[in-house]
N, C-alpha and C positions, 0 to 999 in steps of 0.2 A: 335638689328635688328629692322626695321622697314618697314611698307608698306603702301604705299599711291596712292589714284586714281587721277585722272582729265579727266572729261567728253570733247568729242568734242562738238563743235559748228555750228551751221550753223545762220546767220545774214538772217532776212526777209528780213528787212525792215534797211537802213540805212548806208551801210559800205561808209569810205570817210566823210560823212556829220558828224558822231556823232562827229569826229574830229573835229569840228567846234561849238559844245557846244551844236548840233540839235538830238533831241531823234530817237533813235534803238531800235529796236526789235530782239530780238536774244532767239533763240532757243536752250537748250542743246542738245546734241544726247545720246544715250544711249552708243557709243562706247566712250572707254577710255583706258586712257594710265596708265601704272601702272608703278610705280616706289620703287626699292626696296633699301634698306640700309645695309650694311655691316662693323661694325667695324674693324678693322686690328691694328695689330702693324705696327708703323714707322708713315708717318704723310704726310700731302696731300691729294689729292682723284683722283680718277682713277671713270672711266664711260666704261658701255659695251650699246649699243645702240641698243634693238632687235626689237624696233618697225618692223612692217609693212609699208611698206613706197613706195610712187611715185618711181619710179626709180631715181635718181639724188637726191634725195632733201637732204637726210642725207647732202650728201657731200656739198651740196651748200649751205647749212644752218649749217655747222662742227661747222667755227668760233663761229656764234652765238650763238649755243647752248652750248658749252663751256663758255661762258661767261655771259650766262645766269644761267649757274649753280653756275657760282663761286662770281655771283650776289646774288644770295639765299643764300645761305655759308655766306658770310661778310652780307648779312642785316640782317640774324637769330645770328650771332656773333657763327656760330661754332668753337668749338675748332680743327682742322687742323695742328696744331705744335705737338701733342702729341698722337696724332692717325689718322688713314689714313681711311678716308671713301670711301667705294667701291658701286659703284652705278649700277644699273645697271635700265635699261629701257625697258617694253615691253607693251601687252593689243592689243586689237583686234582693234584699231582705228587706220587707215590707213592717215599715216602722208603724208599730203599734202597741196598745198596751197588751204586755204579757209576755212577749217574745223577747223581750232582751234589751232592744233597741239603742237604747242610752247608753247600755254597757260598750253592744259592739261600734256606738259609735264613738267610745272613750277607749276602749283598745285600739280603734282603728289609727284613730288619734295619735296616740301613745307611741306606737309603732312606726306609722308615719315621722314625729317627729324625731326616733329613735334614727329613723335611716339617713332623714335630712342631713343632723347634726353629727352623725357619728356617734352616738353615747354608747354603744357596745353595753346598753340594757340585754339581762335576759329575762325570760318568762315571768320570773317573779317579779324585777321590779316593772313590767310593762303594766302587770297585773296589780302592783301598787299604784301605778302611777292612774289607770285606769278606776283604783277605787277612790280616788282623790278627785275624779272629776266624777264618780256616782254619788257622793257629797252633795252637789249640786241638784239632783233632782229626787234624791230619799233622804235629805238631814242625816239620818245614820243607816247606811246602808247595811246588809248582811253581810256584802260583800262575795253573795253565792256565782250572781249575774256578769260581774267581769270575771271571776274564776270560769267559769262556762267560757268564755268567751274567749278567753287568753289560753286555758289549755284545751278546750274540744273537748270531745270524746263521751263518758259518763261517767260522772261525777258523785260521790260520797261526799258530804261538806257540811261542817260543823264547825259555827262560829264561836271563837276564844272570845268567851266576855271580860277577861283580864286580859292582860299586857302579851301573853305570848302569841303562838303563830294557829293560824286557821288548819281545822283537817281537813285537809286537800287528797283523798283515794281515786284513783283513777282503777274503774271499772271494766269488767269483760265482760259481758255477755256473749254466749254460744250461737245467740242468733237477733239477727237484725228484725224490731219488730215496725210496723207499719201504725202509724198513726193519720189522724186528720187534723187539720187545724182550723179552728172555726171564729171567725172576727165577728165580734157584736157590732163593731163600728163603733163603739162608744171608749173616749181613752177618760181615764180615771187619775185622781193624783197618787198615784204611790204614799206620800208623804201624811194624805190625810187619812188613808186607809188605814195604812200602818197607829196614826197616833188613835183612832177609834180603837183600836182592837188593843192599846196598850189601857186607854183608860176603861175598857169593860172589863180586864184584866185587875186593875184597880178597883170597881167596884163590886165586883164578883170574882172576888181570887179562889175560893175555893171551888167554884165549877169550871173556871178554865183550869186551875191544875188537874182537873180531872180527865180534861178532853186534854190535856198535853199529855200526861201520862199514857193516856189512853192511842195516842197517836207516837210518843216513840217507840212503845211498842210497833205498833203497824209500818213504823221504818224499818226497824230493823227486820222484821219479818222481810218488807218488800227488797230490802238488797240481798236476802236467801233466795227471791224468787228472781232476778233479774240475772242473779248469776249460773242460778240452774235455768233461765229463757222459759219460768215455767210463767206464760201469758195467761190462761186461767185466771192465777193466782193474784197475777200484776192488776188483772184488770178488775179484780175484785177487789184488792186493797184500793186502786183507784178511786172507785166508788164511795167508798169508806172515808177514803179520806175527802171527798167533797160534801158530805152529809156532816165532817166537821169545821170544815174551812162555812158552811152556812150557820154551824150554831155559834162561830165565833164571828158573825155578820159580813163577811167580806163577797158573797156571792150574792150577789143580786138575781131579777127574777129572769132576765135577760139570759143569764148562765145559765139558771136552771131547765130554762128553755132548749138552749140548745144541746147541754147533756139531758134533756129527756128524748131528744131529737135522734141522736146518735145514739143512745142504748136501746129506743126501741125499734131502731133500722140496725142491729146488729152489731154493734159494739161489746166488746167484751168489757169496757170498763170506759168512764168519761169522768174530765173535772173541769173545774177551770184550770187556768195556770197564769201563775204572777201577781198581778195587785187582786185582781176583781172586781164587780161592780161593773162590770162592761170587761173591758179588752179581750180573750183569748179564751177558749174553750179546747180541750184535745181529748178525743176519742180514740181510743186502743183496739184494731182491726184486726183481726186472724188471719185474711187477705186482702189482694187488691183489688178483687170483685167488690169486697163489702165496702170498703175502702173509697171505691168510685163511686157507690152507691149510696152513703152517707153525703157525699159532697156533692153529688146530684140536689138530692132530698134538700140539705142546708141552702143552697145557692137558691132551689124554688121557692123557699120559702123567704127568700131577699138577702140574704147573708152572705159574706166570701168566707170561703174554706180554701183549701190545699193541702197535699200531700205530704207527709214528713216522715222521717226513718230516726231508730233511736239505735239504742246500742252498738 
């Protein structure tokens, strides 16, 4: 038997662009998905699914996660012909789009079957092993979401478009900032998001290099602000960066809704986070008065929110 974690995620700074080889900031969360392992006689493997979850998303994410499992299986080389591994999935991180979800539960995976078997994996290859089953539900992942997930913490991360290795920075911040988390209830495909935003890319290349240019700047600025904890600044690049995650179509009206929700109850800064089109919105708080007070506000107006901590 074996047991394994993987943290969620929330993205500051970056989702859609990292895809393009331009640095992310990504945050872990402290929720996570746990995955557990079960030997059996006979041979195969079977999965029980007890995450916490959006309503719909299990089902509309079924195939992919099924094939993301059996992705980790064939690139760990388990044996499967001679015994049947029993899986099952749970953890307090509430599966949805934006938060990670797939990643932590292809780390969780990962890890799990690392302890089962004995493979004496470390970090990196958990975190390989975990990009081989994010395959399964992004075609070509960034590969930002199981890096979150497998090492924690916050994250600098800039995808190698050629053959070599990912930058992987692990960040400090001076102080812990307070966020909200706000669920549209709507999960989105990752895979079709991303392929819009690669063909508007294609028919208007010279105004999306503009808005990339224009946005790696505003990364680099925001890792000078996250490492001076200057929240201000954070949450005003924030903003900045969701006025261009909308001209490159990925926010829908839903998002904008609820980052209008949250900056005008006192946010210092709101975006979406991860695909968009629905999943995840995250508001940047100065307290936990404001804090409460935005997830009041979201939840009357029929939405789930919660609490989260970055840095």
């Amino acid at each position: 038997m074996g047991t394994g974690k993987g943290y969620g995620k929330t993205i500051l700074f970056g989702e859609h662009f990292v895809v393009y080889g331009l640095p992310s900031i990504v945050s872990a969360l402290g929720a996570y998905t746990t995955a557990d392992v079960n030997l059996l006689e006979g041979s195969g493997w079977t999965v029980s699914d007890q995450r916490p979850a959006t309503p719909g998303y299990k089902e509309l994410k079924h195939v992919e996660a099924m094939q993301a499992i059996a992705n980790i299986i064939n690139h760990l080389k388990v044996d499967i012909k001679t015994q049947r591994i029993e899986i099952s999935f749970s953890g307090d991180l509430i599966a949805a789009s934006g938060v990670g979800a797939s990643a932590a539960q292809c780390t969780s995976l990962a890890r799990a079957l690392n302890e089962t078997f004995n493979l004496n994996l470390d970090d990196e290859k958990i975190n390989e092993a975990a990009y081989e089953g994010e395959k399964a539900y992004h075609g070509t992942p960034s590969g930002i979401d199981n890096t979150a997930s497998t090492y924690g913490g916050l994250i600098w991360f800039v995808k190698n478009l050629g053959a070599g290795k990912n930058t992987i920075d692990l960040l400090q911040s001076p102080r812990k900032m307070l966020i909200v988390i706000a669920n549209s209830g709507i999960t989105a495909s990752t895979a079709e998001v991303v392929a819009d935003v690669r063909r508007l890319r294609e028919e208007s290349p010279e105004k999306i290099q503009k808005i990339f240019g224009a946005y790696k700047k505003l990364a680099e600025t925001a890792k000078e602000a996250l490492l001076e904890g200057d929240i201000a600044t954070i949450g005003d690049l924030m903003n900045q960066n969701h006025k261009m995650l909308q001209q490159i179509t990925v926010s829908g009206e839903i998002n904008d809704e609820l980052v209008k929700i949250a900056l005008e109850n006192g946010a210092l800064g709101a975006k979406l986070t991860g695909t968009g089109r629905g999943g995840l919105v995250i508001g940047l708080t100065e307290n936990a008065g404001i804090q409460e007070k935005i997830i009041t506000i979201i939840e009357e107006k029929g939405y789930n929110a919660w609490k989260g901590t970055i840095g």
